[in-house]
Biopython code that builds the backbone (N, CA, C, O; Angstrom):
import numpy as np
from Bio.PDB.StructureBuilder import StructureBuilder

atoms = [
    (1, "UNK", "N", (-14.527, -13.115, 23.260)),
    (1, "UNK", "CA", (-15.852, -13.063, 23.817)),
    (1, "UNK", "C", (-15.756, -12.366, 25.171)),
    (1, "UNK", "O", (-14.719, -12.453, 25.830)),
    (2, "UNK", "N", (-16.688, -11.759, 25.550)),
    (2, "UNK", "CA", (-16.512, -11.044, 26.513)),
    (2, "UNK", "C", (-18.440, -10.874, 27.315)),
    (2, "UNK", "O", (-19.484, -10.533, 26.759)),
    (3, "UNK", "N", (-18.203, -11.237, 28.575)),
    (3, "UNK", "CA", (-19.576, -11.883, 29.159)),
    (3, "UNK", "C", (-19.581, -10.532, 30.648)),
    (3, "UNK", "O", (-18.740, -10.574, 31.545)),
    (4, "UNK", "N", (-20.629, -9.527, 30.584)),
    (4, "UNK", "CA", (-20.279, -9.136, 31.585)),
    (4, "UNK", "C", (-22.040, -8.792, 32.105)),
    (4, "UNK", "O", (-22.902, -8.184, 31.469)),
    (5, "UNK", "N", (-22.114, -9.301, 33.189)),
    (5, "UNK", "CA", (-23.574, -8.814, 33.841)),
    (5, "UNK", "C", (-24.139, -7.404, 34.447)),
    (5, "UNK", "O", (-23.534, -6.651, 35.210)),
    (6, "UNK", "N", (-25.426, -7.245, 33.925)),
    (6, "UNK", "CA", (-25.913, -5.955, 33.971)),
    (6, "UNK", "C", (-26.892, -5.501, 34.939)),
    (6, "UNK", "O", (-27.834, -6.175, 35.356)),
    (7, "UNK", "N", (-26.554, -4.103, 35.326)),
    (7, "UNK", "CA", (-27.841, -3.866, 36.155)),
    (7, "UNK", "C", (-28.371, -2.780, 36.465)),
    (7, "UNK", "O", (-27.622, -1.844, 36.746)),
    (8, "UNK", "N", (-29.455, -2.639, 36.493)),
    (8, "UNK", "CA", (-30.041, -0.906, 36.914)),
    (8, "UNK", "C", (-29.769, -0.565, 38.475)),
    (8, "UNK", "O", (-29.770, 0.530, 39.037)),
    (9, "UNK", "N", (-29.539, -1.839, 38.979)),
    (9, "UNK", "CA", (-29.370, -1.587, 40.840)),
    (9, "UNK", "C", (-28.686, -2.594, 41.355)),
    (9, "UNK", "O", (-28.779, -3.793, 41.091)),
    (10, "UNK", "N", (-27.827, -1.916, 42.287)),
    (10, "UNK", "CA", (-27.069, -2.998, 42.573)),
    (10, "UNK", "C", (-27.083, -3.214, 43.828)),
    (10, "UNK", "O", (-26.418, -4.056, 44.431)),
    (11, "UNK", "N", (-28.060, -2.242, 44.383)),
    (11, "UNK", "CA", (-28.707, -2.772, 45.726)),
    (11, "UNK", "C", (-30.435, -3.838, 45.809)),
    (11, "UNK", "O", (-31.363, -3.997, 46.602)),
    (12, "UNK", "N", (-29.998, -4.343, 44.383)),
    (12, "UNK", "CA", (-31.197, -5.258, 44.281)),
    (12, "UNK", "C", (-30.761, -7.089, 44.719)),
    (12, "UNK", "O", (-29.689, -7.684, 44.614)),
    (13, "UNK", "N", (-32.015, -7.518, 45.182)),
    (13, "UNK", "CA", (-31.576, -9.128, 45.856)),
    (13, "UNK", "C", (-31.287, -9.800, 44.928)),
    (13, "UNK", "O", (-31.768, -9.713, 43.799)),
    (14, "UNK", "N", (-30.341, -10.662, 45.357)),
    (14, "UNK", "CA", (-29.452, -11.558, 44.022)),
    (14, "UNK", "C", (-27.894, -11.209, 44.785)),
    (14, "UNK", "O", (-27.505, -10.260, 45.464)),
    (15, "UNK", "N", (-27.085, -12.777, 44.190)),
    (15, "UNK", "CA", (-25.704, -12.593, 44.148)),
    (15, "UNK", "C", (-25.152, -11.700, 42.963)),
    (15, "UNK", "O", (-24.061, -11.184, 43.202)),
    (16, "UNK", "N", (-25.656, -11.454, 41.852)),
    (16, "UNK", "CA", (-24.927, -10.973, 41.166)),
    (16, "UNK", "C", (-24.979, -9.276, 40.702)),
    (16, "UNK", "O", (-24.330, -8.730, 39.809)),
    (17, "UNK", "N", (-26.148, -8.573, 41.794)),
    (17, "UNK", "CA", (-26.321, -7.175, 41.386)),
    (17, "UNK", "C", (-25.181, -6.401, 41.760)),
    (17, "UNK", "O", (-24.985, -5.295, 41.256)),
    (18, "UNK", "N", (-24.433, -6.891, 42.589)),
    (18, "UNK", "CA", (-23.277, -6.280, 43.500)),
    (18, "UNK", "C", (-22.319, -5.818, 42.671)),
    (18, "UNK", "O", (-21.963, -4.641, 42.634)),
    (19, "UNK", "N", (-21.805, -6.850, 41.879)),
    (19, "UNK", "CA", (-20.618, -6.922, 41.130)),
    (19, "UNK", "C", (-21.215, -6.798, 39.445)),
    (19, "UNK", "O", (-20.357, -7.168, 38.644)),
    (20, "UNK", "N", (-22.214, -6.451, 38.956)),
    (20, "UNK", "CA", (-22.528, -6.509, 37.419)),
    (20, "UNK", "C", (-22.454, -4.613, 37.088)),
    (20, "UNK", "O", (-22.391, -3.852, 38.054)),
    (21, "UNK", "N", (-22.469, -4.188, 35.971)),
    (21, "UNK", "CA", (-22.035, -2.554, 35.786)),
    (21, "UNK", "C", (-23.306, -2.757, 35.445)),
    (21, "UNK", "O", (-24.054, -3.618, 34.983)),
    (22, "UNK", "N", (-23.276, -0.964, 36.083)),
    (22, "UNK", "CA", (-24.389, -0.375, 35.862)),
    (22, "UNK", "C", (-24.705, 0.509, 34.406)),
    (22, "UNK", "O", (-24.157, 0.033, 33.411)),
    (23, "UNK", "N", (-25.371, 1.500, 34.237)),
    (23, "UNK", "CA", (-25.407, 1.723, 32.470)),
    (23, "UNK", "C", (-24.148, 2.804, 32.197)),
    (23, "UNK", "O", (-23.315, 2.967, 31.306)),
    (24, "UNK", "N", (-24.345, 3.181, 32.943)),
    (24, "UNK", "CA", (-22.521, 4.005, 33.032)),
    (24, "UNK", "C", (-21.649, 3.321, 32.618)),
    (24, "UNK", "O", (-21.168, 3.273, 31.486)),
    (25, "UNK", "N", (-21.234, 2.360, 34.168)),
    (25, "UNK", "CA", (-19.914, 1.176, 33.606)),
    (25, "UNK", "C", (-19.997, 0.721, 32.657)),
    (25, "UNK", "O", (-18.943, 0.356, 32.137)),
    (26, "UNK", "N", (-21.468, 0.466, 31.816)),
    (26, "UNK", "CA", (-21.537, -0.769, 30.600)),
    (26, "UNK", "C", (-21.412, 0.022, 29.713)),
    (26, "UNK", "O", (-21.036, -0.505, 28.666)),
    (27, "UNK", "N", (-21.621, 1.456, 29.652)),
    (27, "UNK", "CA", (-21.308, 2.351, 28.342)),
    (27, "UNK", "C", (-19.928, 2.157, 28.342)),
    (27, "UNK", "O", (-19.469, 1.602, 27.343)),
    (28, "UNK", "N", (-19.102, 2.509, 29.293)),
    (28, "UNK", "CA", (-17.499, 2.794, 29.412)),
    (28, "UNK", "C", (-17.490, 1.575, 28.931)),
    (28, "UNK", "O", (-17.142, 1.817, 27.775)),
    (29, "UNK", "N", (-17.622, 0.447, 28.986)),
    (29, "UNK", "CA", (-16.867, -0.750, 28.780)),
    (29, "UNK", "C", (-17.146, -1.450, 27.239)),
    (29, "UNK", "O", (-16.568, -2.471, 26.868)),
    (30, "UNK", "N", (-18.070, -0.754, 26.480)),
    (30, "UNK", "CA", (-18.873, -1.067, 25.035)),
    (30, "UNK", "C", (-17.724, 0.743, 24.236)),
    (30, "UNK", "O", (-17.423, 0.932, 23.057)),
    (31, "UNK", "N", (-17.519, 1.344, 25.028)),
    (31, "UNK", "CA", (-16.753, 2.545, 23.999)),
    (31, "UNK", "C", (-15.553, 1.908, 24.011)),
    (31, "UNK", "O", (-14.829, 2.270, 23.083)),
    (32, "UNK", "N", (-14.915, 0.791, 24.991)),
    (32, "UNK", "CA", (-13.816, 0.784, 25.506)),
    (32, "UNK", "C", (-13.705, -0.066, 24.030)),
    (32, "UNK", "O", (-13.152, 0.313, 22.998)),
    (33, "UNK", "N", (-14.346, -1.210, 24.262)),
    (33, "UNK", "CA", (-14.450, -2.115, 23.172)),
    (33, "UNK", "C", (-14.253, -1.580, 21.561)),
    (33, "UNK", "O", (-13.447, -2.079, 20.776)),
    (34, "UNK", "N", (-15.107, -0.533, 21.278)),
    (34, "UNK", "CA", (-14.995, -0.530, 19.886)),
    (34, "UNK", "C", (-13.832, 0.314, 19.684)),
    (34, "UNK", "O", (-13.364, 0.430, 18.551)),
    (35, "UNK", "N", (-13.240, 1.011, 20.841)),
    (35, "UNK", "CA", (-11.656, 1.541, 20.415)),
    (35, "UNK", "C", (-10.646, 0.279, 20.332)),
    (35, "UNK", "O", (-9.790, 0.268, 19.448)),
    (36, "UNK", "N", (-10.761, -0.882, 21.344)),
    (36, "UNK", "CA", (-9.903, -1.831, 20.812)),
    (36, "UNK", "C", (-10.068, -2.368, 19.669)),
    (36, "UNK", "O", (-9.095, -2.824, 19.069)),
    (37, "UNK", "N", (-11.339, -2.418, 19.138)),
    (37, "UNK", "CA", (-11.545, -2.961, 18.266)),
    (37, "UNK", "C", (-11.015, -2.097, 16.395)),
    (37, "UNK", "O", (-10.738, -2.660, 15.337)),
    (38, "UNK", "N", (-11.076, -0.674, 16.727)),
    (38, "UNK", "CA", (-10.497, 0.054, 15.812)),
    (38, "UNK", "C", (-9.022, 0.014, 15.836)),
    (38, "UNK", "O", (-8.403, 0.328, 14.820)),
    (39, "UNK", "N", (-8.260, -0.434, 17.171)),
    (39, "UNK", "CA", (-7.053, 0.186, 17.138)),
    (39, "UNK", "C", (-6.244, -1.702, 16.656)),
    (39, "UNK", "O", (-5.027, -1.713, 16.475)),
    (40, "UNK", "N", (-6.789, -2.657, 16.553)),
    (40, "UNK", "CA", (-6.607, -3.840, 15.940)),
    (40, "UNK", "C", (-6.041, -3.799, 14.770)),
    (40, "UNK", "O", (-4.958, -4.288, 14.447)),
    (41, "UNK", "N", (-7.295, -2.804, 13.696)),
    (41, "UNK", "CA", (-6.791, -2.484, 12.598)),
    (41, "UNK", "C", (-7.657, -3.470, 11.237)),
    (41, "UNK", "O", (-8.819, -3.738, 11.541)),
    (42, "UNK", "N", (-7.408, -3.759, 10.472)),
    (42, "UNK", "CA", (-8.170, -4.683, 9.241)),
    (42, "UNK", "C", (-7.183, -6.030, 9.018)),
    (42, "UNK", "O", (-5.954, -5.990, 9.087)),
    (43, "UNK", "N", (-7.809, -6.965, 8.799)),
    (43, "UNK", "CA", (-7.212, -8.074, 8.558)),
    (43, "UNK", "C", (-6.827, -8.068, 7.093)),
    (43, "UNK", "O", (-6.356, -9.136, 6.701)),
    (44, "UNK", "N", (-6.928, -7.081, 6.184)),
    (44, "UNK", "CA", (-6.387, -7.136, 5.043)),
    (44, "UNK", "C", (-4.850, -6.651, 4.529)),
    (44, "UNK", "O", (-4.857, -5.420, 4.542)),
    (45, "UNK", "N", (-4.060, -6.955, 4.260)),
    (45, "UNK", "CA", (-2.849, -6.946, 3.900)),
    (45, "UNK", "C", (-2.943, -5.946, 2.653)),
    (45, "UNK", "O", (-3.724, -6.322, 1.779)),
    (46, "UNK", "N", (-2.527, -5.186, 2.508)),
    (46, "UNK", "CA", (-2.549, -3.972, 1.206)),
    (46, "UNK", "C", (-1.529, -2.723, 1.955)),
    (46, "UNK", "O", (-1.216, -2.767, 3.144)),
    (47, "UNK", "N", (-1.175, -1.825, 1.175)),
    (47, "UNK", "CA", (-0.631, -0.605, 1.247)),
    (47, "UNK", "C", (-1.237, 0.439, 1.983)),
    (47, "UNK", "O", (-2.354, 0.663, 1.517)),
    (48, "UNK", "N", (-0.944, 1.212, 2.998)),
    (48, "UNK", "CA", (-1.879, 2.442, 3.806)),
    (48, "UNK", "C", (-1.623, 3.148, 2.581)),
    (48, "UNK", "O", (-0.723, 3.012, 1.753)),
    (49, "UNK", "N", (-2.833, 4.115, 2.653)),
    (49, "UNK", "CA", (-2.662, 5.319, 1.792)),
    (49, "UNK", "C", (-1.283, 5.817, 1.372)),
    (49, "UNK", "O", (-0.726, 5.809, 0.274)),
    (50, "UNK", "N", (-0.909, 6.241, 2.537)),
    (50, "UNK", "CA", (0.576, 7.001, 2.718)),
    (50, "UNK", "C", (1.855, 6.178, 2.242)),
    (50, "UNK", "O", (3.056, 6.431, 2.141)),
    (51, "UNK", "N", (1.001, 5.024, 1.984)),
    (51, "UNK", "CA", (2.466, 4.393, 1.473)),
    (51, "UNK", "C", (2.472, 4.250, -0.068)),
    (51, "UNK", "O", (3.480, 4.108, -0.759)),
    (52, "UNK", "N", (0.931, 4.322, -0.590)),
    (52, "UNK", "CA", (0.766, 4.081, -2.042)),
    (52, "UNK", "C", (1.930, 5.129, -2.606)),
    (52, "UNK", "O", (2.955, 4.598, -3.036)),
    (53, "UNK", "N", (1.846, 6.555, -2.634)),
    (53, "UNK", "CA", (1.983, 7.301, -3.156)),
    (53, "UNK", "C", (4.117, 6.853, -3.033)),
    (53, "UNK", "O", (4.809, 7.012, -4.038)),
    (54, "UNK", "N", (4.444, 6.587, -2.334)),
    (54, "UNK", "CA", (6.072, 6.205, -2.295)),
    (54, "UNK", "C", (6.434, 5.030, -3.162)),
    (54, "UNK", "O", (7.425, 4.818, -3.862)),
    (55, "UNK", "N", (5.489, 4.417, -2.949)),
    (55, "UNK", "CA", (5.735, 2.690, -4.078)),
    (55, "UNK", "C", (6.204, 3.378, -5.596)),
    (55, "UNK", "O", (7.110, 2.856, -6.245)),
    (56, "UNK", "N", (5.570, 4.453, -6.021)),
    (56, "UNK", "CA", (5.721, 4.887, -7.359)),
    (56, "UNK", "C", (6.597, 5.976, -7.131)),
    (56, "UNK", "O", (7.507, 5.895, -7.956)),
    (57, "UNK", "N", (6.782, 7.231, -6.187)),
    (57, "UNK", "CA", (8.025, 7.792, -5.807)),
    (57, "UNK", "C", (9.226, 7.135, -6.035)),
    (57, "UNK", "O", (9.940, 7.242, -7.032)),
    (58, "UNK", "N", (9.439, 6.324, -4.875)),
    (58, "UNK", "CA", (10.435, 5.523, -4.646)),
    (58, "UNK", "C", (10.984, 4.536, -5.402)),
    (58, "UNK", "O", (12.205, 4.418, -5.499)),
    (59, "UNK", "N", (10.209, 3.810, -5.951)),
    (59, "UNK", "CA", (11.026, 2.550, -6.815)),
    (59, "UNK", "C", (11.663, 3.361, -8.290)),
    (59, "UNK", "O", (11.482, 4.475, -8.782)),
    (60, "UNK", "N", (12.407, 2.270, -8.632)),
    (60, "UNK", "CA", (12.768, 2.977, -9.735)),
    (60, "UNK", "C", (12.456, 2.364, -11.582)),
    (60, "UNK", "O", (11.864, 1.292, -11.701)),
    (61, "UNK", "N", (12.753, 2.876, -12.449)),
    (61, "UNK", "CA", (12.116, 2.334, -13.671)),
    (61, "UNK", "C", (13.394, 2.318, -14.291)),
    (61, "UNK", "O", (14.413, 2.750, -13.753)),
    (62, "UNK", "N", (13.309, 1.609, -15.890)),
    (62, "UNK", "CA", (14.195, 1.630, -16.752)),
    (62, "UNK", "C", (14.387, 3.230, -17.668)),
    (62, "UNK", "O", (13.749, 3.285, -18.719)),
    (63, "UNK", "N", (14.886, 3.970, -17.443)),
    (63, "UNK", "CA", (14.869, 4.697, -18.510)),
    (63, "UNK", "C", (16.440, 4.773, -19.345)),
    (63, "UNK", "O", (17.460, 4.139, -19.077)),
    (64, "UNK", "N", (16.164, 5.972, -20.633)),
    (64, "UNK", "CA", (16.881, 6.134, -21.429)),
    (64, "UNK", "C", (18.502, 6.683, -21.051)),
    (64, "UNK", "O", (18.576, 7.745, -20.433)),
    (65, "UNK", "N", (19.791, 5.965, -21.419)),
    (65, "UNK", "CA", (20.639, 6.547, -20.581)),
    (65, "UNK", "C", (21.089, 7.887, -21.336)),
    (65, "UNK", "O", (21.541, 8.824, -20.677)),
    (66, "UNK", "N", (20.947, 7.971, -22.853)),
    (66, "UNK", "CA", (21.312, 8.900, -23.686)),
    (66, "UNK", "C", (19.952, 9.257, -24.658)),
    (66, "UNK", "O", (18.847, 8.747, -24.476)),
    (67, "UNK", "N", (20.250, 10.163, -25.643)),
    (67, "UNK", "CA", (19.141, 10.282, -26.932)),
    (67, "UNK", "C", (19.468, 8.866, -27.447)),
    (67, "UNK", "O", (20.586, 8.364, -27.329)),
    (68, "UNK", "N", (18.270, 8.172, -28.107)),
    (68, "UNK", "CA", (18.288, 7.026, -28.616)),
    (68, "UNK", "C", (17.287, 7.458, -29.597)),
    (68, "UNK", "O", (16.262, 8.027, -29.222)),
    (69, "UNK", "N", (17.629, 7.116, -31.363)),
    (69, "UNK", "CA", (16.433, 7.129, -32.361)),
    (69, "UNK", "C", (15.711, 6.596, -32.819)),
    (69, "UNK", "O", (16.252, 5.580, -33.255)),
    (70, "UNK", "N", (14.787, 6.599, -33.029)),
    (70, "UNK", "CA", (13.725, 5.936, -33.450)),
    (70, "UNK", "C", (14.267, 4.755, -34.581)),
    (70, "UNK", "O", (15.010, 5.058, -35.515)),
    (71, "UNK", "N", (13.800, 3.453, -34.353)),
    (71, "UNK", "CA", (14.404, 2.180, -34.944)),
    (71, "UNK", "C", (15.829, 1.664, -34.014)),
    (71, "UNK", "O", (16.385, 0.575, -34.159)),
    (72, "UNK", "N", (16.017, 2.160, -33.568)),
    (72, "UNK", "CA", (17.504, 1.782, -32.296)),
    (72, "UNK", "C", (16.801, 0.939, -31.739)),
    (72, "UNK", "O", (15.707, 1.206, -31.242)),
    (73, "UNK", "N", (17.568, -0.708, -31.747)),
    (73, "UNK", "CA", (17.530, -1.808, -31.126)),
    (73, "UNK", "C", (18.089, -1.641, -29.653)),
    (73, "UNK", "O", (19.261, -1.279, -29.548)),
    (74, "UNK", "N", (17.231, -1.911, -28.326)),
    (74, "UNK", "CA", (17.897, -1.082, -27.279)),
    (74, "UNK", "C", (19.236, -2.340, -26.673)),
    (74, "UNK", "O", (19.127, -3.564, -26.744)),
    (75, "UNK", "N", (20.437, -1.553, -26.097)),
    (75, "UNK", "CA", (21.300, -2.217, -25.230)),
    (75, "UNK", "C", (21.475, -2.439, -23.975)),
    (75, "UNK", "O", (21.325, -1.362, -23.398)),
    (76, "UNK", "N", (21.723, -3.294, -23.215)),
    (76, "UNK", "CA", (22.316, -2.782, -21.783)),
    (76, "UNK", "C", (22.556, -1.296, -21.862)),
    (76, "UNK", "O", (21.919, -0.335, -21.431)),
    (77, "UNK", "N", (23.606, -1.402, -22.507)),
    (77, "UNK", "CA", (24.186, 0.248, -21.805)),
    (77, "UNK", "C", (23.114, 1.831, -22.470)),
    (77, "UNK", "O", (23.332, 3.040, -22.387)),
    (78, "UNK", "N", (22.327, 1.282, -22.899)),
    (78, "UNK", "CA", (21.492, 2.419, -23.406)),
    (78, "UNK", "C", (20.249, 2.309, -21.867)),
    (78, "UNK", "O", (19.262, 3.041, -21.798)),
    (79, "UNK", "N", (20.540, 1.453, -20.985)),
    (79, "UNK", "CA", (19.522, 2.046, -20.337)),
    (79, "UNK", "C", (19.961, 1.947, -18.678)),
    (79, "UNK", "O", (20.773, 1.179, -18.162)),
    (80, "UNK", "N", (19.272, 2.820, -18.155)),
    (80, "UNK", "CA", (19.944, 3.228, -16.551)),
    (80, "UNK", "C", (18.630, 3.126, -15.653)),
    (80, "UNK", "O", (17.498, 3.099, -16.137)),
    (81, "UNK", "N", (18.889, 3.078, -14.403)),
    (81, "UNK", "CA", (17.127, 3.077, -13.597)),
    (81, "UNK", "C", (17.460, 3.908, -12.686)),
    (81, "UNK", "O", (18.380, 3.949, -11.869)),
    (82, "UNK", "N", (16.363, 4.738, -12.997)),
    (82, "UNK", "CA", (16.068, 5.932, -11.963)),
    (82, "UNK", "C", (14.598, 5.976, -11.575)),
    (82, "UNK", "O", (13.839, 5.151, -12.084)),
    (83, "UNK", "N", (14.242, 6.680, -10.902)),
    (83, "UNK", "CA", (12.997, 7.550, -10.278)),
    (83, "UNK", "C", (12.331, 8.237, -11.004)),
    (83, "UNK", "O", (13.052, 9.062, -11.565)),
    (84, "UNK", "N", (10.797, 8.358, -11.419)),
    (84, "UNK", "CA", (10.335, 7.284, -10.405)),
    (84, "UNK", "C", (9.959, 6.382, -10.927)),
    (84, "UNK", "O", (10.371, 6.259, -12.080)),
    (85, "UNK", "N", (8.982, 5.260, -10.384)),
    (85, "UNK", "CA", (8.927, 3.795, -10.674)),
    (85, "UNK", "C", (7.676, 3.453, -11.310)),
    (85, "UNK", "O", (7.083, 2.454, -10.904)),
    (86, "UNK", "N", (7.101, 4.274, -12.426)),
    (86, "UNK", "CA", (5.784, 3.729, -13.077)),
    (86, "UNK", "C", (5.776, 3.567, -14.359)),
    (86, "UNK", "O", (4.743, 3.506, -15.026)),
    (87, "UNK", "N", (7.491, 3.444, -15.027)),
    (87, "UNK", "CA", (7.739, 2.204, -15.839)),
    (87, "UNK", "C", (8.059, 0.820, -15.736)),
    (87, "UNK", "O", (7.486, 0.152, -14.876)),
    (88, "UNK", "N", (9.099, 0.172, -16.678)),
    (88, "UNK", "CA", (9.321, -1.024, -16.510)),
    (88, "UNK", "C", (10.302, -1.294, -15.223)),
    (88, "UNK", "O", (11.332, -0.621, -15.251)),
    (89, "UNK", "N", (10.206, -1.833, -14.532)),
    (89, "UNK", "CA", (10.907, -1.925, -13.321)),
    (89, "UNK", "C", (12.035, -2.978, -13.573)),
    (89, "UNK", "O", (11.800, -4.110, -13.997)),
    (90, "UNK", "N", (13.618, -2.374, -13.195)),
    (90, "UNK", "CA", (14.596, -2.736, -13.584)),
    (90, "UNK", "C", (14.874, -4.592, -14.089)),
    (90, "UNK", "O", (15.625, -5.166, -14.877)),
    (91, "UNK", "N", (13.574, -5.100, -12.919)),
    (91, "UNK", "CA", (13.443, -7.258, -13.460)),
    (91, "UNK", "C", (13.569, -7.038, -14.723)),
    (91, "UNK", "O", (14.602, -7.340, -15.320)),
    (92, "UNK", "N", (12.294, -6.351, -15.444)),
    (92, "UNK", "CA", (11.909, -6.427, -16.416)),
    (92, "UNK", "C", (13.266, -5.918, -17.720)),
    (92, "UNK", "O", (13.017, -6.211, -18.889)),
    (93, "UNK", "N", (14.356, -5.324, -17.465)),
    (93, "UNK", "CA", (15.734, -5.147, -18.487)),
    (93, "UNK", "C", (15.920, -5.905, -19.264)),
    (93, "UNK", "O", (16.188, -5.519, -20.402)),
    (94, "UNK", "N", (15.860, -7.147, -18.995)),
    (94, "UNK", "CA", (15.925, -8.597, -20.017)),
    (94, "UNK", "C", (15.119, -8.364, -21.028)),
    (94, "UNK", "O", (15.595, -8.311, -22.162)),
    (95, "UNK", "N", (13.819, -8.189, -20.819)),
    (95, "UNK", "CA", (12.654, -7.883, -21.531)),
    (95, "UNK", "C", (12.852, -7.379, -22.642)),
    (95, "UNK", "O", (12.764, -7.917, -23.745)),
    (96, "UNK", "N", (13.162, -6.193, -22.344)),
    (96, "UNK", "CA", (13.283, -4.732, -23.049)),
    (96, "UNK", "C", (14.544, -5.168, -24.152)),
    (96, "UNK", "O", (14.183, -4.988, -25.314)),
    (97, "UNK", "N", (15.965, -5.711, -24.020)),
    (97, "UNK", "CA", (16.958, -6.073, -24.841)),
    (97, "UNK", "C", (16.732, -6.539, -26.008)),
    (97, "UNK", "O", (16.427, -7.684, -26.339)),
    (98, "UNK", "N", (16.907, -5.513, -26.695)),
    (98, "UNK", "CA", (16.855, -6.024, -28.108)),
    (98, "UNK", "C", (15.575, -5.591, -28.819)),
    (98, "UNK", "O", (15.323, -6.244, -29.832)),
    (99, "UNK", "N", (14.943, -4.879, -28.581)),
    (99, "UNK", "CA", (13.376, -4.632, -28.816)),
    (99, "UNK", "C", (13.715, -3.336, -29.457)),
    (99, "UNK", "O", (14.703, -2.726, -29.049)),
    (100, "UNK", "N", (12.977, -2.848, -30.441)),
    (100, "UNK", "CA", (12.979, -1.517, -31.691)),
    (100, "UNK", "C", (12.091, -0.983, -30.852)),
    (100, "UNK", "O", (11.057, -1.412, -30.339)),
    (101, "UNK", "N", (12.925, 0.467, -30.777)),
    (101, "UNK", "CA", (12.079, 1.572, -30.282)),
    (101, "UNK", "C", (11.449, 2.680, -31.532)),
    (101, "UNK", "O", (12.058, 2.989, -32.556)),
    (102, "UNK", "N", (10.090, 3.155, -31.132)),
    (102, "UNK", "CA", (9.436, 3.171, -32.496)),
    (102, "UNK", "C", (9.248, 4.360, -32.326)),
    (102, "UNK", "O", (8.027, 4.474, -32.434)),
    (103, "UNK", "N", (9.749, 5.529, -32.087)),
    (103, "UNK", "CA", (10.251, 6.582, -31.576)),
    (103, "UNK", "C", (11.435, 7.301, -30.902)),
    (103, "UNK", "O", (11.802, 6.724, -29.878)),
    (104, "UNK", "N", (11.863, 7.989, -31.096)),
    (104, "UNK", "CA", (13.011, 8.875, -30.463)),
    (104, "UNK", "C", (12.683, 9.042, -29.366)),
    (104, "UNK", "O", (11.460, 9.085, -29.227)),
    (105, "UNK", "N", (13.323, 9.172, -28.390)),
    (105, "UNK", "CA", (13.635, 9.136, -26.825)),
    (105, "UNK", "C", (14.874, 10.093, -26.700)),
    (105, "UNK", "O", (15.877, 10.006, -27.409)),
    (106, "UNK", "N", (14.632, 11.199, -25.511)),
    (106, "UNK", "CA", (15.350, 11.557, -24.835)),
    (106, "UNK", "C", (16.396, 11.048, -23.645)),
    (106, "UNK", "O", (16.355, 9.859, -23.329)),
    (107, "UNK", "N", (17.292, 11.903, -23.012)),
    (107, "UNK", "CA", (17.972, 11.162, -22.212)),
    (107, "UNK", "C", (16.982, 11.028, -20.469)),
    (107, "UNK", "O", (16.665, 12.015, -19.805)),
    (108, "UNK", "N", (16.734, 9.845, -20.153)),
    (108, "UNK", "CA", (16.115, 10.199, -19.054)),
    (108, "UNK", "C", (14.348, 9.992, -19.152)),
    (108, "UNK", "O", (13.400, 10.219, -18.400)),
    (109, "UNK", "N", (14.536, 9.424, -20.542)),
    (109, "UNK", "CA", (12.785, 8.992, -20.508)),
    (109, "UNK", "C", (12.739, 7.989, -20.112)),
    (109, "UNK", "O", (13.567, 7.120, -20.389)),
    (110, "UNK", "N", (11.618, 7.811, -19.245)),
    (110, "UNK", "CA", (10.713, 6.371, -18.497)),
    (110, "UNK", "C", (10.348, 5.843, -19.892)),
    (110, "UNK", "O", (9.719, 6.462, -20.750)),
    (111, "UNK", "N", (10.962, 4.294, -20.002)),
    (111, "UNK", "CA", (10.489, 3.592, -20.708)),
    (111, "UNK", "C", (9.173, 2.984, -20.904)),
    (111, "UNK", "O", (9.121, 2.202, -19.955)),
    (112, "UNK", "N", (8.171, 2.872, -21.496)),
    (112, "UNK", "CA", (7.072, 2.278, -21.963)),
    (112, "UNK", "C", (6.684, 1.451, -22.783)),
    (112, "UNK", "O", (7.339, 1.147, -23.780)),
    (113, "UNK", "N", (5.498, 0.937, -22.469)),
    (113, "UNK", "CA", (4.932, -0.339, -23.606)),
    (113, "UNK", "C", (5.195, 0.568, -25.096)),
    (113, "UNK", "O", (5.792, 0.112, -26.071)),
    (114, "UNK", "N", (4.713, 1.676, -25.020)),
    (114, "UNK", "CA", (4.061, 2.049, -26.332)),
    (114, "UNK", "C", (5.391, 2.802, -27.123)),
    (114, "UNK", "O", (5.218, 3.692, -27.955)),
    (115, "UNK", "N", (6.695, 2.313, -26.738)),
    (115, "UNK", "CA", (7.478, 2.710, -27.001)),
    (115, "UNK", "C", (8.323, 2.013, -28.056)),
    (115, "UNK", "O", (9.097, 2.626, -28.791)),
    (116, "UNK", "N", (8.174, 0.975, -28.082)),
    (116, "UNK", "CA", (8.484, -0.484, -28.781)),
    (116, "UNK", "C", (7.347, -1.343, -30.142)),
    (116, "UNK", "O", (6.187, -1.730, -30.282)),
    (117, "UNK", "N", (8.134, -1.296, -30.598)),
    (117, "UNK", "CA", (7.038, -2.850, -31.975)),
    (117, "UNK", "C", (6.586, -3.704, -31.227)),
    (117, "UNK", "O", (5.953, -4.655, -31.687)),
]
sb = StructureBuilder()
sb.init_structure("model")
sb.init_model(0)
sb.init_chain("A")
sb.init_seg("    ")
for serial, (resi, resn, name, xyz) in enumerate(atoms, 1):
    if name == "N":
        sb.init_residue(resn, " ", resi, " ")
    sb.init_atom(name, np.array(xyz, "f"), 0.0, 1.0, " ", f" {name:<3s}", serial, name[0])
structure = sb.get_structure()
């Protein structure tokens, strides 16, 4: 909260014309405000823009470590995690074990739902 007294003159009678801003000072001190108030920021917790686009850069997914054929029950060692990250994300490996792939896969494909029975 912020309490500050105002005045068109401050050579007017009263204790408090002396010391209250005039429309000048009270502009400066209302711009001052809504820059602190921008530079605070949002109380919401989420990703800046600039960071969305790295979450899926950066992380990494399950993919194919070799050609694998269509009906191949997948193994550990049939799969490796690389870049980038808008498949199954490496937790999810357990998952994936043992599951019929219902298509042929290259070496290096991002694994998918629609890849499996």
């Amino acid at each position: 909260m912020i309490e500050k007294h105002f005045t068109l003159d401050r050579n007017l009678p009263g204790p408090d014309h002396r010391f209250s801003a005039d429309p000048a000072e009270f502009r400066l001190l209302v711009d001052s405000i809504r820059t602190l108030e921008k530079s605070l920021g949002s109380p919401e917790l989420r990703p800046a823009a600039s960071e969305t686009l790295g979450r899926c850069n950066y992380r990494i997914s399950c993919v194919a470590a070799r050609e694998l054929a269509a009906g191949h029950h997948l193994t550990t060692s049939d799969v490796v995690f690389r870049r980038p990250g808008w498949g199954f994300p490496p937790k999810e490996l357990e998952r994936l074990i043992a599951r019929e792939l219902v298509r042929a896969v290259e070496p290096g494909h991002v694994f998918s739902p629609e890849d499996f029975s």
